[in-house]
mmCIF file of the N, C-alpha and C atoms, coordinates in Angstrom:
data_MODEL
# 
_entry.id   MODEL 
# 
loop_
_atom_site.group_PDB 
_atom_site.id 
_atom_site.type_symbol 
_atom_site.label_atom_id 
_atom_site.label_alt_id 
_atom_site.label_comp_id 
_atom_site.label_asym_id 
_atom_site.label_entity_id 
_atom_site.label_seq_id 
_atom_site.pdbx_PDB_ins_code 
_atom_site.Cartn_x 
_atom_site.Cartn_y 
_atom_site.Cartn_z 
_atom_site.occupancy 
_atom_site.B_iso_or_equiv 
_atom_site.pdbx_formal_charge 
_atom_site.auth_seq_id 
_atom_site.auth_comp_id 
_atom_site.auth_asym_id 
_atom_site.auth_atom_id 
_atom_site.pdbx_PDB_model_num 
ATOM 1   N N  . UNK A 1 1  ? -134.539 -189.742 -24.889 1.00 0.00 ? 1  UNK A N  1 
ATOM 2   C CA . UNK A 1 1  ? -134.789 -189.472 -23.492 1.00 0.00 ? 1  UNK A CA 1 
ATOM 3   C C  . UNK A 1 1  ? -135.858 -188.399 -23.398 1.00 0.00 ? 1  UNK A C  1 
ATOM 4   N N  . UNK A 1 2  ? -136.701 -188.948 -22.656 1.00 0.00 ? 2  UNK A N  1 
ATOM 5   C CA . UNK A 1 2  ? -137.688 -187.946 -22.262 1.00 0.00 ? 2  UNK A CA 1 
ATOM 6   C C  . UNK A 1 2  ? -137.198 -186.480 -21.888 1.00 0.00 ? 2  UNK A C  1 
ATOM 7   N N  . UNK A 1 3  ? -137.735 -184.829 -21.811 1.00 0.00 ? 3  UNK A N  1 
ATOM 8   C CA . UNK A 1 3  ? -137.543 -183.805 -21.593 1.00 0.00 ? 3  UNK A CA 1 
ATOM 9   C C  . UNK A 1 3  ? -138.203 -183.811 -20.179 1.00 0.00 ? 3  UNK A C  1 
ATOM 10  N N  . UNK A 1 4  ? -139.435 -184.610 -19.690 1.00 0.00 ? 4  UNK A N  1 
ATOM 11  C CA . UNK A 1 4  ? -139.952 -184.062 -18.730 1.00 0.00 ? 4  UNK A CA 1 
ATOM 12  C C  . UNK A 1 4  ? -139.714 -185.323 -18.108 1.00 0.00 ? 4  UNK A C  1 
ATOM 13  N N  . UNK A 1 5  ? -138.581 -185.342 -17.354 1.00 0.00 ? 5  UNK A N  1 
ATOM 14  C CA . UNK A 1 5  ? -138.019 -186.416 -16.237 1.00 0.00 ? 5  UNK A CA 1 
ATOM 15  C C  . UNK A 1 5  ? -138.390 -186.112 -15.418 1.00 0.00 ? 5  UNK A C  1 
ATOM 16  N N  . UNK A 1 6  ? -138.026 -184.827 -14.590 1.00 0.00 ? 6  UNK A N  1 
ATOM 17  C CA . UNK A 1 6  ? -138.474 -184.172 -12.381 1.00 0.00 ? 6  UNK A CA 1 
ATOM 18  C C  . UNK A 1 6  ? -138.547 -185.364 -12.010 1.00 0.00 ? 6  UNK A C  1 
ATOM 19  N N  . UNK A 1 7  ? -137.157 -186.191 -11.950 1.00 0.00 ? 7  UNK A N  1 
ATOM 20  C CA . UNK A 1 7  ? -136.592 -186.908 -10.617 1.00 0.00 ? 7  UNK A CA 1 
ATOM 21  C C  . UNK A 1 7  ? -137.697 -188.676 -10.419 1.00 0.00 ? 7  UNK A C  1 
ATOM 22  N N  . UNK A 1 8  ? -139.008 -188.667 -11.488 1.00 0.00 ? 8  UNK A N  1 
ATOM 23  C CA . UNK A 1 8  ? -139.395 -190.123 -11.384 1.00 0.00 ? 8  UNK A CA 1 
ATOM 24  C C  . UNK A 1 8  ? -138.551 -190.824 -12.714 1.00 0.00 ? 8  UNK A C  1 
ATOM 25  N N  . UNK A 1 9  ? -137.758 -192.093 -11.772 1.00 0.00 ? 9  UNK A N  1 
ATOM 26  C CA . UNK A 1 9  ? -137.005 -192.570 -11.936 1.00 0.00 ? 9  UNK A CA 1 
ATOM 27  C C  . UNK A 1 9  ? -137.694 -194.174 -12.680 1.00 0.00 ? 9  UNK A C  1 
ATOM 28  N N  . UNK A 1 10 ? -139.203 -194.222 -12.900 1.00 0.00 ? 10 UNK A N  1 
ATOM 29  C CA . UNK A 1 10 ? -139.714 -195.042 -13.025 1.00 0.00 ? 10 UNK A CA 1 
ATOM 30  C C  . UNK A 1 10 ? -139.660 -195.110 -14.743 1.00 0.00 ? 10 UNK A C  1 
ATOM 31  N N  . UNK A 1 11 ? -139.560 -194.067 -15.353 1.00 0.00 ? 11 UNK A N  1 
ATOM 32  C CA . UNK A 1 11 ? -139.623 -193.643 -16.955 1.00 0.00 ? 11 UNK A CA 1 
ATOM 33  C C  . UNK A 1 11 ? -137.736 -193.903 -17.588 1.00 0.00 ? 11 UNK A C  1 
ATOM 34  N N  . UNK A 1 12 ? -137.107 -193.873 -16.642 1.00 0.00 ? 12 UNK A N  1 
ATOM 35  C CA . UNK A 1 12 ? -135.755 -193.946 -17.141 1.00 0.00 ? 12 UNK A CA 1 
ATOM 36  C C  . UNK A 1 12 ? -135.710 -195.920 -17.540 1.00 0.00 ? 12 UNK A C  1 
ATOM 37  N N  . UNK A 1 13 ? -134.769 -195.807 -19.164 1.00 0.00 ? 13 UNK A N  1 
ATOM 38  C CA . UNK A 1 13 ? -134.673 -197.743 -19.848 1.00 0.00 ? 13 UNK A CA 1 
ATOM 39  C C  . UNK A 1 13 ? -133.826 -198.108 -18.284 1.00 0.00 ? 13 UNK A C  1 
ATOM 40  N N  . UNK A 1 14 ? -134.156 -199.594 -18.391 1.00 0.00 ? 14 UNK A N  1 
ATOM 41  C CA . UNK A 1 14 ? -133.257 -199.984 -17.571 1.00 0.00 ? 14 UNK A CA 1 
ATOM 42  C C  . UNK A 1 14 ? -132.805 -201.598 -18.349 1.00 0.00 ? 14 UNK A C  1 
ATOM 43  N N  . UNK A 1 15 ? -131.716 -202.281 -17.857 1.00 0.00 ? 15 UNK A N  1 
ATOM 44  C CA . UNK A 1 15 ? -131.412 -203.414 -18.586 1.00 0.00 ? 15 UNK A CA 1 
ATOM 45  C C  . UNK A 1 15 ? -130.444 -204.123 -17.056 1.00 0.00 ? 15 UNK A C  1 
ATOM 46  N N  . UNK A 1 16 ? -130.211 -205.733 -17.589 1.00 0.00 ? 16 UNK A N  1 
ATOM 47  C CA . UNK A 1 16 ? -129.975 -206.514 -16.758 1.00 0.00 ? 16 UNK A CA 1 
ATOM 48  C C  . UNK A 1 16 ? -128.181 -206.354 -16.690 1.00 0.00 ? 16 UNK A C  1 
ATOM 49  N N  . UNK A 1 17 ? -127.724 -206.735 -15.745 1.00 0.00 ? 17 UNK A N  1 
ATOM 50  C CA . UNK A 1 17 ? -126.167 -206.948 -15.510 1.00 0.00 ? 17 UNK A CA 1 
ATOM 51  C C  . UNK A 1 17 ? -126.270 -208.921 -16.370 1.00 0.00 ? 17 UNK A C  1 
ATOM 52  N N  . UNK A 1 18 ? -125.174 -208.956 -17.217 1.00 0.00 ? 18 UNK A N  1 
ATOM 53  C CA . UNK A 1 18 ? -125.144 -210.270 -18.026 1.00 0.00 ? 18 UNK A CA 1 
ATOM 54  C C  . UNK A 1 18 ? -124.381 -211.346 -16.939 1.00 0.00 ? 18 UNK A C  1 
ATOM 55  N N  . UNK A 1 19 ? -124.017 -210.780 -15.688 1.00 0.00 ? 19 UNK A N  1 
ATOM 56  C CA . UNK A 1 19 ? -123.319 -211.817 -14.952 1.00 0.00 ? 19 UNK A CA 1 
ATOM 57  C C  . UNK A 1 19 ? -124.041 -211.794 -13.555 1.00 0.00 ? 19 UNK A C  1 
ATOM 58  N N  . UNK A 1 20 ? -124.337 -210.924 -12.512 1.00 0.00 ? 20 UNK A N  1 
ATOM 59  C CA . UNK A 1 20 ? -125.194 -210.881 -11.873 1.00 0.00 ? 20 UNK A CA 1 
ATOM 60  C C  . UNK A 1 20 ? -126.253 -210.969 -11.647 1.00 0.00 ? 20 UNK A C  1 
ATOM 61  N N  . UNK A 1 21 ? -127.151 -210.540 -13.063 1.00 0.00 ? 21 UNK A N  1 
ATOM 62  C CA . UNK A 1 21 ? -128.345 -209.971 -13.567 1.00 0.00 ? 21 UNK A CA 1 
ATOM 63  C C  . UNK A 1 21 ? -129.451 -209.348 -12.599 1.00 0.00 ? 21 UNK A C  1 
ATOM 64  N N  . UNK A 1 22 ? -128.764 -208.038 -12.063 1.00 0.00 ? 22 UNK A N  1 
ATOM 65  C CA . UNK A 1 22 ? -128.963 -207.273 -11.232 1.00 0.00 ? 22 UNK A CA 1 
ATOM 66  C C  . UNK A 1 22 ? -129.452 -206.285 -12.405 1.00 0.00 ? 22 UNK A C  1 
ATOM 67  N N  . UNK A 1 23 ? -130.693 -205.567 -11.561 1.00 0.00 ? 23 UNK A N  1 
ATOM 68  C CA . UNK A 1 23 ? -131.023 -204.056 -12.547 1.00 0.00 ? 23 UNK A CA 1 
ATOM 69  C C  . UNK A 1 23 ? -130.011 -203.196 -12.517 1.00 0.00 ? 23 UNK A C  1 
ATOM 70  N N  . UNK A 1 24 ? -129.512 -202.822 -13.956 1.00 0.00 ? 24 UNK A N  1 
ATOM 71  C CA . UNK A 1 24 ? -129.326 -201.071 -13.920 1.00 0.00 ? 24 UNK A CA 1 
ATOM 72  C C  . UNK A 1 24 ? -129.827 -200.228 -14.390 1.00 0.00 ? 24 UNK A C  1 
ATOM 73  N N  . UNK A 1 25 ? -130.361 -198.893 -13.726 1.00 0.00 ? 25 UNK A N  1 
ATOM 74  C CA . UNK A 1 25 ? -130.683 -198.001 -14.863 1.00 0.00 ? 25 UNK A CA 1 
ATOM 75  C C  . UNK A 1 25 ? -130.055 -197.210 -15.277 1.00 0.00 ? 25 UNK A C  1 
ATOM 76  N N  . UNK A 1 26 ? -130.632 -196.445 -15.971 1.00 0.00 ? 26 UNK A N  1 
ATOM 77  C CA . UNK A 1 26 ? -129.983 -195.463 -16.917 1.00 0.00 ? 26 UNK A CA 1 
ATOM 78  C C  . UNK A 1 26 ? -129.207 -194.567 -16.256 1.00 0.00 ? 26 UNK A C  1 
ATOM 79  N N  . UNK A 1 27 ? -128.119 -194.297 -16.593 1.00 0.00 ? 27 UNK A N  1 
ATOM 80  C CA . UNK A 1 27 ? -126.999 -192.754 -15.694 1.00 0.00 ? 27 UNK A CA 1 
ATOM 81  C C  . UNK A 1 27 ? -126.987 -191.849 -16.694 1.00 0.00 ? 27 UNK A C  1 
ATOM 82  N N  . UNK A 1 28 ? -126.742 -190.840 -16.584 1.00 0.00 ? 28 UNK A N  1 
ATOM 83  C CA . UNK A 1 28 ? -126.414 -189.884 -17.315 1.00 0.00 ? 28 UNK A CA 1 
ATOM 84  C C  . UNK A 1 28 ? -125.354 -189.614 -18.055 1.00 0.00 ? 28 UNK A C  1 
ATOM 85  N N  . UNK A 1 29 ? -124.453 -190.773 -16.964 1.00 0.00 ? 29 UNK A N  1 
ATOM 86  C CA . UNK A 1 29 ? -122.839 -190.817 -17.396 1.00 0.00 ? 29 UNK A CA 1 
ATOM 87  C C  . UNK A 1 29 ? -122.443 -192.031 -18.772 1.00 0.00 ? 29 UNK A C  1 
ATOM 88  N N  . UNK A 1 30 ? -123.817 -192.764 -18.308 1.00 0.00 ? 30 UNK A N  1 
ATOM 89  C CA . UNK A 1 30 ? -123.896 -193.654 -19.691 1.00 0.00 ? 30 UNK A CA 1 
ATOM 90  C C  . UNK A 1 30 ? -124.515 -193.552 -20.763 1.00 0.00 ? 30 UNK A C  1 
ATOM 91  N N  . UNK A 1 31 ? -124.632 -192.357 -20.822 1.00 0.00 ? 31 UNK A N  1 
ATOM 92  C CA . UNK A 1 31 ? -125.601 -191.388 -22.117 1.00 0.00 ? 31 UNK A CA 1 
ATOM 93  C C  . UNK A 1 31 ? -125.104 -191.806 -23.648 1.00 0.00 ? 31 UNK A C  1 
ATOM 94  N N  . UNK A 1 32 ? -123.904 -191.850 -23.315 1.00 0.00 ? 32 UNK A N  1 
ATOM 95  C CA . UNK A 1 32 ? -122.986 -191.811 -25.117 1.00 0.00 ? 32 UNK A CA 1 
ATOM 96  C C  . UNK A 1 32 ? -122.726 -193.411 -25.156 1.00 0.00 ? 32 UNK A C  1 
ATOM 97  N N  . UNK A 1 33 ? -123.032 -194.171 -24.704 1.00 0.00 ? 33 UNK A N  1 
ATOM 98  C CA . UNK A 1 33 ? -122.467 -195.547 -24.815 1.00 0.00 ? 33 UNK A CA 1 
ATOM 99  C C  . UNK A 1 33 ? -123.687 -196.438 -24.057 1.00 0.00 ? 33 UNK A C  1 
ATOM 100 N N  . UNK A 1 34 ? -124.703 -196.695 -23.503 1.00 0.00 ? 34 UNK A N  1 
ATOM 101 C CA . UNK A 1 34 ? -125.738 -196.952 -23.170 1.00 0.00 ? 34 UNK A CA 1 
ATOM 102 C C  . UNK A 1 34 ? -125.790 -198.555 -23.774 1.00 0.00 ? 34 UNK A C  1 
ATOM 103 N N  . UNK A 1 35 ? -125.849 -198.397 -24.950 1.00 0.00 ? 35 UNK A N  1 
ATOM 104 C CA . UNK A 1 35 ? -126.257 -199.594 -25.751 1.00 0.00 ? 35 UNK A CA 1 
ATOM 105 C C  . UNK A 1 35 ? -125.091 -200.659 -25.309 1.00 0.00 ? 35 UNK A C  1 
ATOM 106 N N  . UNK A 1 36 ? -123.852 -200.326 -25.125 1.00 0.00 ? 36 UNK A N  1 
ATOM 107 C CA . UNK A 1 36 ? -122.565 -201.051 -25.186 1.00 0.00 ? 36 UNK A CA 1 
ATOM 108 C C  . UNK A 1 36 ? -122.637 -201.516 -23.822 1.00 0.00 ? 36 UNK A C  1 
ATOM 109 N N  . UNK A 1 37 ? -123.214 -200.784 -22.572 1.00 0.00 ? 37 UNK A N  1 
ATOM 110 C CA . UNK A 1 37 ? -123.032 -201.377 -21.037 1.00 0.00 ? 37 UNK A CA 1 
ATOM 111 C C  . UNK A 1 37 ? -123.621 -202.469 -20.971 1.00 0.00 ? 37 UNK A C  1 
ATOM 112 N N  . UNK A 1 38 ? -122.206 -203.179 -20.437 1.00 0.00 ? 38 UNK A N  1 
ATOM 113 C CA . UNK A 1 38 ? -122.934 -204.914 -19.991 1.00 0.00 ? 38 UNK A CA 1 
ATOM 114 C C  . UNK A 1 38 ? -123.304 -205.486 -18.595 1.00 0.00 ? 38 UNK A C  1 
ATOM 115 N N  . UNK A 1 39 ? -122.259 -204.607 -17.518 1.00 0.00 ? 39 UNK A N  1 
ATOM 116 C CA . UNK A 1 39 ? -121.738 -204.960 -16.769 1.00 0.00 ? 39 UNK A CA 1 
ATOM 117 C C  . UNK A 1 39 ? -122.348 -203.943 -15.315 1.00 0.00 ? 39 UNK A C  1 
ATOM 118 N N  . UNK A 1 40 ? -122.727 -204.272 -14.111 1.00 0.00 ? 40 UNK A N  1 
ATOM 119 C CA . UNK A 1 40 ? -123.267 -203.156 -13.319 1.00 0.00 ? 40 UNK A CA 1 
ATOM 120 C C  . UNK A 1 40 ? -122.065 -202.891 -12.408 1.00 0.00 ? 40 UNK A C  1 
ATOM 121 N N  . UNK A 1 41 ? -120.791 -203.314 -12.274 1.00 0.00 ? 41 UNK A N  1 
ATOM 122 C CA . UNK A 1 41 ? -119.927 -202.939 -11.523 1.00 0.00 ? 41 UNK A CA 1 
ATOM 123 C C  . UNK A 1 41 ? -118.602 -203.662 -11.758 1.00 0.00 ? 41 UNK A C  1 
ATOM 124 N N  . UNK A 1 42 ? -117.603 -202.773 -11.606 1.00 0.00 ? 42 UNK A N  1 
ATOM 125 C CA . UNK A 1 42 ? -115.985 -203.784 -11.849 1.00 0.00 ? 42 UNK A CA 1 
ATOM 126 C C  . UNK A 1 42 ? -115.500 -205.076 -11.700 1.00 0.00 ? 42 UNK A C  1 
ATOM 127 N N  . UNK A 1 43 ? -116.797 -205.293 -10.375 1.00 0.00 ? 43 UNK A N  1 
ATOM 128 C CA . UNK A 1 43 ? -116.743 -206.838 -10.182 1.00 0.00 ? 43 UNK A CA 1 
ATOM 129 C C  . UNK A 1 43 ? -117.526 -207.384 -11.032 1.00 0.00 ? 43 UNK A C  1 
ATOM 130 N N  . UNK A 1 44 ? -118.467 -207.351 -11.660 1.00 0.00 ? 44 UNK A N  1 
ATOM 131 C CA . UNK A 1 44 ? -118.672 -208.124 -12.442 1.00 0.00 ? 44 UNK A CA 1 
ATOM 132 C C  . UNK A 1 44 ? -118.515 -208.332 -13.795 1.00 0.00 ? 44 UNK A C  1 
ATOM 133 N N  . UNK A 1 45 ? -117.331 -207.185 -14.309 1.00 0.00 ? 45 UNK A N  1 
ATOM 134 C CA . UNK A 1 45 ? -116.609 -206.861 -15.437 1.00 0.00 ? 45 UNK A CA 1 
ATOM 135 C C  . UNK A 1 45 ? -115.153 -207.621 -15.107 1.00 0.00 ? 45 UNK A C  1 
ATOM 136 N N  . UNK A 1 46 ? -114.599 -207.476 -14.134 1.00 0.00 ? 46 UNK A N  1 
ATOM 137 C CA . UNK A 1 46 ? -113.532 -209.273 -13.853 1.00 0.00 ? 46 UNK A CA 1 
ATOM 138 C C  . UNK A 1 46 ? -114.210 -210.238 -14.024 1.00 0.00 ? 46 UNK A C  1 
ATOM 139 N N  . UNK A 1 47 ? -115.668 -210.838 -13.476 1.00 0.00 ? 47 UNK A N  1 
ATOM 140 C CA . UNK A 1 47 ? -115.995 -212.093 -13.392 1.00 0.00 ? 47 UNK A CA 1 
ATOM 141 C C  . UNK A 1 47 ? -116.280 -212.323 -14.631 1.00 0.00 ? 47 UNK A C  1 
ATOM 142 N N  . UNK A 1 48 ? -116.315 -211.779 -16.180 1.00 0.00 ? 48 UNK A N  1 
ATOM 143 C CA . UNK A 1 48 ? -117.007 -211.578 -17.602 1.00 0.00 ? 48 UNK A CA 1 
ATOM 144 C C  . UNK A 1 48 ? -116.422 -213.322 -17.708 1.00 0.00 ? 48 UNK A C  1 
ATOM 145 N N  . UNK A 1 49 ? -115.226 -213.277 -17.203 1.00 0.00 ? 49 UNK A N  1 
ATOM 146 C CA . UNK A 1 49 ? -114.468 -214.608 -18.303 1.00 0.00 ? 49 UNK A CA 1 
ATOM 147 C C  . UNK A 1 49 ? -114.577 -216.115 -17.034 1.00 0.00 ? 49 UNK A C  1 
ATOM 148 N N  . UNK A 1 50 ? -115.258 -215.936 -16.316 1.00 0.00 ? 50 UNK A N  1 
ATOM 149 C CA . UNK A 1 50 ? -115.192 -216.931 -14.918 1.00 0.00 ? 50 UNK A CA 1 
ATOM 150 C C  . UNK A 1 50 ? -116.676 -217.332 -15.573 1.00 0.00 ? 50 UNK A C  1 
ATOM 151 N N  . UNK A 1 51 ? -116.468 -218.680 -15.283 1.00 0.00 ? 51 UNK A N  1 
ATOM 152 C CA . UNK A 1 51 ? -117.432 -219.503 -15.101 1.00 0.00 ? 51 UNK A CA 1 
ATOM 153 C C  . UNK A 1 51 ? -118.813 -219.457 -14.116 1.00 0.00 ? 51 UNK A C  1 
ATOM 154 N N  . UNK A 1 52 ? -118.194 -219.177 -12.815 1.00 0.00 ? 52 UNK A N  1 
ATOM 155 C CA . UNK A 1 52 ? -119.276 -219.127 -11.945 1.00 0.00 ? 52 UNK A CA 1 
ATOM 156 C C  . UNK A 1 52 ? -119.771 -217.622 -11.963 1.00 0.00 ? 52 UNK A C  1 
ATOM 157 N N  . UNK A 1 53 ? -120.658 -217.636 -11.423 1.00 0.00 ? 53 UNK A N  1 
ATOM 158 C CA . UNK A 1 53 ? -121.655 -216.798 -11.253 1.00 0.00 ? 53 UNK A CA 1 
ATOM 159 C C  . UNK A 1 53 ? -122.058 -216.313 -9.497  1.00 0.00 ? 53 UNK A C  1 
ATOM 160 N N  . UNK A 1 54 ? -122.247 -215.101 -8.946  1.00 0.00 ? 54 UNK A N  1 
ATOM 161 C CA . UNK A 1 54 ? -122.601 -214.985 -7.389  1.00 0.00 ? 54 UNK A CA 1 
ATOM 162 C C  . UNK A 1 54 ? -123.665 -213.980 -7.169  1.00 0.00 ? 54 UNK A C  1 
ATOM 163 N N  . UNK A 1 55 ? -123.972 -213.926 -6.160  1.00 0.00 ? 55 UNK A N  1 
ATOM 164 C CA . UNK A 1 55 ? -125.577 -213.620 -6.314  1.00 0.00 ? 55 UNK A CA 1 
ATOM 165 C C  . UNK A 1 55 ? -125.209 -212.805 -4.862  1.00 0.00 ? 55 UNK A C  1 
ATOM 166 N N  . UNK A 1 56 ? -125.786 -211.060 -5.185  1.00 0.00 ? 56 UNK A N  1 
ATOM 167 C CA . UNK A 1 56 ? -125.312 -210.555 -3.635  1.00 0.00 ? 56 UNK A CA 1 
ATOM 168 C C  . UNK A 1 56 ? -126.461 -210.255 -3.263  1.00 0.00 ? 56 UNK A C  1 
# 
């Protein structure tokens, strides 16, 4: 991670949601586990094992 962030949000990795495939970027809170996030929200961490797919 870059040292000289000041708030442009354009330099932070970002990666796809595997069921929505909505952007997420980087949190701070996902610092230690980053590589392992699949998912951009609870709902689409239930839908992991469902077939269909929804588009918000």
């Amino acid at each position: 991670m870059a040292t000289s962030f000041k708030g442009n949000k354009s330099f932070l990795p970002s990666k796809q949601c595997v069921v929505c495939k909505k952007e997420m970027t980087w949190r701070k809170a996902w610092e230690k586990n980053w590589d392992t996030i699949k998912y951009c929200s609870d709902r689409c961490r239930a839908q992991k094992t469902s077939s269909r797919t929804f588009t918000s």
